[in-house]
Steps between C-alpha positions, in 0.01 A plus 500: 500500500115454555306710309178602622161538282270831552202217627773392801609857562139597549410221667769531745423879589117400564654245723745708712240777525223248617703355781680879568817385398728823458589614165861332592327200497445223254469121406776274598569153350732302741601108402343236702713161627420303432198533230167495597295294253749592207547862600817659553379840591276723750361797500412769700417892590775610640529888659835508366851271359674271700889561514616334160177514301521615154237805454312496160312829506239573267429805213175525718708461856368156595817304616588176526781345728647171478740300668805424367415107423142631352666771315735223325222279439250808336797708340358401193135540566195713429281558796145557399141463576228239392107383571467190578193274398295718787608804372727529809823690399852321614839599490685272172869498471581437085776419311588864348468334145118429590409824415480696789590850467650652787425859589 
């Protein structure tokens, strides 16, 4: 299952709350077909899950929802949070062996 790191869980409630997504809501990863430039998934705020989505909740509450396809393709993935060369922070999926530590 994806685990989720404190950084994403955070960064996801600052996200929901910005856009007044209720607390049922979350970030859901869906698979795109076909790719777009090399990626298989999206992602999106989402008020609540879709029939079928797997629910990753949180310890802070944050959740995360994900289709069945993108829950296949991440069930053995870290979801975290990292600045890019701007200092911009961006949602990075890692193997679990990468060191991410899920919350």
């Amino acid at each position: 299952m994806l685990a989720v790191t404190e950084a994403a869980a955070d960064a996801i409630s600052a996200l929901t709350a910005q856009d007044g997504i209720p607390d049922s809501g979350g970030l859901r990863f869906t698979l795109v077909t076909p790719e777009v430039e090399g990626t298989p998934l999206a992602v999106a705020l989402a008020p609540e899950p879709t029939e079928g989505d797997q629910v990753v909740t949180a310890a802070t509450g944050a959740h995360v929802f994900l289709e069945p396809g993108a829950a296949e393709l991440l069930s053995d993935k870290v979801l975290d949070v990292q600045a890019d060369a701007e200092g911009q922070l961006n949602f990075a999926v890692l193997r679990q062996d990468e060191g991410g530590q899920p919350v």
